[in-house]
C-alpha positions, 0 to 999 in steps of 0.5 A: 500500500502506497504512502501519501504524506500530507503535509497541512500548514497553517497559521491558525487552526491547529493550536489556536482559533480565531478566524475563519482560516482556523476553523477551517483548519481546525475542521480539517484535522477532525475530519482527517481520520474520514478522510483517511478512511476513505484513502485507505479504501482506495488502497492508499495510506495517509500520512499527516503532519502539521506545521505553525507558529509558535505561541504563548498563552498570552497570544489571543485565541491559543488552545492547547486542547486544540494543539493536542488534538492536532498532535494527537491526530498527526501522531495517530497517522505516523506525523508530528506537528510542527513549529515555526518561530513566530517573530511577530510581536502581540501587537505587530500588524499581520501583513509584515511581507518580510516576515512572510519571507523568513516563515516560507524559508523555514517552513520550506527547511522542516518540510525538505527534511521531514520528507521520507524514502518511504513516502510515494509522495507528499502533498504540502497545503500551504493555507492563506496569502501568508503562506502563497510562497511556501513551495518545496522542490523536492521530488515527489512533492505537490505544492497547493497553495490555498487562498482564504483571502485576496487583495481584490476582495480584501482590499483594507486601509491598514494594508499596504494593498500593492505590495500585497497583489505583488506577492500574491502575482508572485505567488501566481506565477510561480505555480504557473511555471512549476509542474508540481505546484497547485492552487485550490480554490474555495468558491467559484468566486475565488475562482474568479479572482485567481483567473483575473491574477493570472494563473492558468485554469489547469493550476486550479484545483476545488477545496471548497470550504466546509466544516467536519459535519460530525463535529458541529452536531457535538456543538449542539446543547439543549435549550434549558441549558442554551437559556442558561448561558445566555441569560449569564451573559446578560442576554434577556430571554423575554425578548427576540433576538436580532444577532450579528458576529464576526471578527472586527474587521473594518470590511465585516459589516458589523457597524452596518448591523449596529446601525439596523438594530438601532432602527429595528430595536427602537420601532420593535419593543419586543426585539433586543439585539445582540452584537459581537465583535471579536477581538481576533488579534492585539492589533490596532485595527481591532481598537478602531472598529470596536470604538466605532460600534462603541461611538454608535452604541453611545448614541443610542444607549438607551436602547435594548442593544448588547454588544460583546468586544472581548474574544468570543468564539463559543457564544455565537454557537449558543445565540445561533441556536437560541430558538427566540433568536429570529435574526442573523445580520451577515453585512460584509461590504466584501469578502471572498466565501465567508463561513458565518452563514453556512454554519449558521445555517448547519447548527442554527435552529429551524426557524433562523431568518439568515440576511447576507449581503448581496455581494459577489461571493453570494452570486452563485450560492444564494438566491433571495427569497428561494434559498436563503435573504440577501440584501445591499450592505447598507441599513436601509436595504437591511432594515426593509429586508427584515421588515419584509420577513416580519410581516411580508412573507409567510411563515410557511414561506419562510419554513420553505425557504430555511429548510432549502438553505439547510440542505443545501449547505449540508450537502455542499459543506461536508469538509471531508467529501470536499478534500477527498476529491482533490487530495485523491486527484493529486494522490494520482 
């Protein structure tokens, strides 16, 4: 039986969590022994190791029961996890392109020298711009590069946005030029922008984004105790909630969301809303979206708005499936294939009205009043999509059009189908 190594590398999700690049990667490691299975039934054995950045505790988001399941898993498949030194500082900005550089060349040395004799080939997914360059040229050795992000669709005021679609073009055509390099594409849409990039249409390979279905159902819990979590976060059970999450992040949308509670809270008294803005790093980006929400909330005090600004991964999961929780706002004014509202729409209760965006990444996915609510990034377009569900569209109708979503998502979200298909077409 033949050995393939899978080598996974990425910057969150295996010791940490903080973002949507983590819980990818986070999903991945758990669905990895299914994965194998499948393998295995083929007549292929797989192999897997990881590889990060260091952390201390003091690093936001750290878990080190995340870092042992990571091991654990890679240990149980005859790997290791592995650590690069992180030479970031707490409150450094992410997008430091010199740093990115060292990261590639160190990665690039564990990985020449864990490869094995023994190994028919090893496969190295390198996760997210920060890692696009990580290539080693070593025979038998695939290099797939997976963007969760791009300059075009993340395009941010803080980031030197040149340099970043340099490096991205560098990374592009590198793949295009070597026969064992890949990059995978996470939705259509990211499809799109790569093409636009420039890499060649037979470099691009689908590992749509997707959650370890069987590791959702565990985060399910019983309403008696949901009411109780969320009645200890201060959280009235007397009321409907309208609910909006997300990284604070100047493109997630989130002071959008605020604005429409606003205006829904103050004309609806039965409705409370729910923000949470996640401080997802020490950064100075995180500072300023937060005091905007605060500015906002401050002018309207008086008003039945909570708003969450500390680390906050597990709540989300509670209100989501809180059955008094009848809104989720998901309001980016951009983004590339988004995880907000597939999970919300996997672990959500069966009466959860999903509002996305009606931006690019959603063409292909979500079609308004059919399988899922789209509106316009901006408050007015929101707050006359959530008055048209309140008292528009019928509660059949609305049953209709959620359970659509449901099934769709369920059937095109299941990480472990998602990366076999790829994975046994680069086994080959």
């Amino acid at each position: 039986m033949k050995t393939i190594h899978i080598i996974y590398v990425s910057e969150d999700g295996l010791i940490s969590l903080r973002c949507g690049v983590g819980t990818i990667a986070l999903h991945f490691i758990s669905a990895f022994p299914a994965i194998a299975k499948k393998f295995k039934a083929e007549g292929i054995r797989l192999k897997l190791s990881a590889i990060t950045l260091t952390s201390n505790e003091s690093s936001v988001g750290v878990d080190r029961k995340i870092e042992k399941k990571t091991k654990e898993t890679c240990n149980k498949f005859n790997g290791d996890l592995y650590f690069i030194k992180s030479k970031r500082k707490p409150f450094d900005e992410y997008f430091n392109f010199r740093l990115w550089e060292v990261y590639t060349s160190e990665i690039n040395s564990i990985i020449t020298k864990m490869i094995s004799s023994n190994d028919y080939k090893a496969i190295v997914i390198a996760n997210d711009t920060i890692f696009a360059k990580v290539t080693v040229k070593e025979r038998g050795v695939i290099n797939v590069w997976i963007p969760h992000s791009l300059a075009e669709a993340h395009s941010q005021s803080y980031v030197d946005n040149e340099k970043r679609v340099a490096w991205e073009r560098e990374a592009v055509n590198y793949k295009n030029s070597d026969k064992n390099s890949y990059i995978g594409y996470i939705s259509p849409y990211a499809k799109k922008l790569l093409i636009k990039l420039g890499i060649s249409n037979s470099k691009l390979i689908p590992f749509y984004n997707g959650f370890h279905l069987s590791l959702l159902k565990k985060l399910r819990k019983p309403q008696s105790l949901i009411k109780g979590m969320i009645e200890n976060r201060g959280i009235p059970l007397d009321k409907k909630i309208i609910f909006s999450f997300g990284r604070a992040d100047e493109y997630k949308g989130l002071d959008i969301a605020l604005r429409v509670m606003v205006k829904i809270v103050r004309k609806y008294k039965d409705y409370h809303g729910v923000l949470i803005a996640s401080a997802f790093s020490k950064e100075e980006i995180v500072r300023r979206v937060q005091d905007k929400l605060k500015r906002i909330l401050e002018k309207n005090r008086k008003l039945p708005i909570t708003l969450f600004l500390g680390y906050e991964f597990i709540l989300p999961k509670y209100i989501l499936q809180y059955a008094n929780t009848k809104f989720l706002l998901h309001l980016p004014t951009k983004d590339f294939c988004p995880l907000v509202p597939f999970e919300a729409a996997i672990i959500g209760h069966k009466k959860l009205n999903i509002i996305n965006s009606d931006i690019e990444c959603f063409e292909e996915m979500i079609e308004d009043n059919r399988n899922g609510f789209l509106c316009r990034p901006e408050v007015g377009s929101a707050v006359r999509k959530v008055e048209e569900i309140i008292s528009k569209i019928p509660e059949e109708k609305l049953n209709e059009i959620i359970l659509k979503e449901k099934r769709q998502t369920l059937t095109q979200r299941d990480l472990a189908a998602n990366y076999f298909t790829p994975l046994y077409f680069l086994s080959e």
